[in-house]
N, C-alpha and C positions, 0 to 999 in steps of 0.2 A: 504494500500500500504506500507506503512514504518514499519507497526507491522509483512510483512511478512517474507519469506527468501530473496524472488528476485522478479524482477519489472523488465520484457524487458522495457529500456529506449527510444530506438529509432534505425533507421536502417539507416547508411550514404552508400549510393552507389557510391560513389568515391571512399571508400579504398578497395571495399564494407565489413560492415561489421555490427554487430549488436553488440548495448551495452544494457549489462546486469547488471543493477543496483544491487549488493548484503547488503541486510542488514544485517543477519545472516551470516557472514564469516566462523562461526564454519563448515558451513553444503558446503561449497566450499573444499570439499575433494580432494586426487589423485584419485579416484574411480570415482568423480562427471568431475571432467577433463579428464579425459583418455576416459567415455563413450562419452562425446562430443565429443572429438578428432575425433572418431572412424565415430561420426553421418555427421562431414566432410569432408569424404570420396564421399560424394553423391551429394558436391557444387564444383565450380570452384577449381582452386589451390590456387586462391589471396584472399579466403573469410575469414572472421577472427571474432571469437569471441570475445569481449572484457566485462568481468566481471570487475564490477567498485563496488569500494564501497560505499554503498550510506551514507548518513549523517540522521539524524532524522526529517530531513524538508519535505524528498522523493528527494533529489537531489544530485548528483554527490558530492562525499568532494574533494573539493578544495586545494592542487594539487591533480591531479588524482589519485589515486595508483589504482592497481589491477593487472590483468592477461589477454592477449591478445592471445586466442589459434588458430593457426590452425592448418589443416593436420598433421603435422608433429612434434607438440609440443605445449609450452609455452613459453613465456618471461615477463618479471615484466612491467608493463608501471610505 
């Protein structure tokens, strides 16, 4: 898990949204975001991906950083 690139973490249906643990950041491109964008086209409006970077344990780093996309973009969490 923590030797790979990513680890889906978990899915909150409240915001609804799914996080996506990243350990390899290198491989989180605009190429890598733009085709997800594009696969959000086919959920709700409010669904949201959130790429988190993960830490060497296999867990969230503490404060969170990452990237929260949906339909229509990104923003930094």
């Amino acid at each position: 898990m923590k030797n790979g690139d990513y680890w889906m973490y978990g899915i909150d249906l409240t915001i609804p949204s799914v996080d996506v643990l990243v350990f390899q950041t290198i491989n989180l491109t605009p190429d890598l975001v733009s085709d997800c964008a594009c696969l959000l086209d086919e959920y709700s409006e409010d669904f949201r991906l959130r790429f988190i970077e993960g830490g060497k344990d296999g867990k969230p780093l503490v404060p969170l950083g990452g990237l929260k996309l949906n339909r229509y973009g990104g923003e930094p969490i």
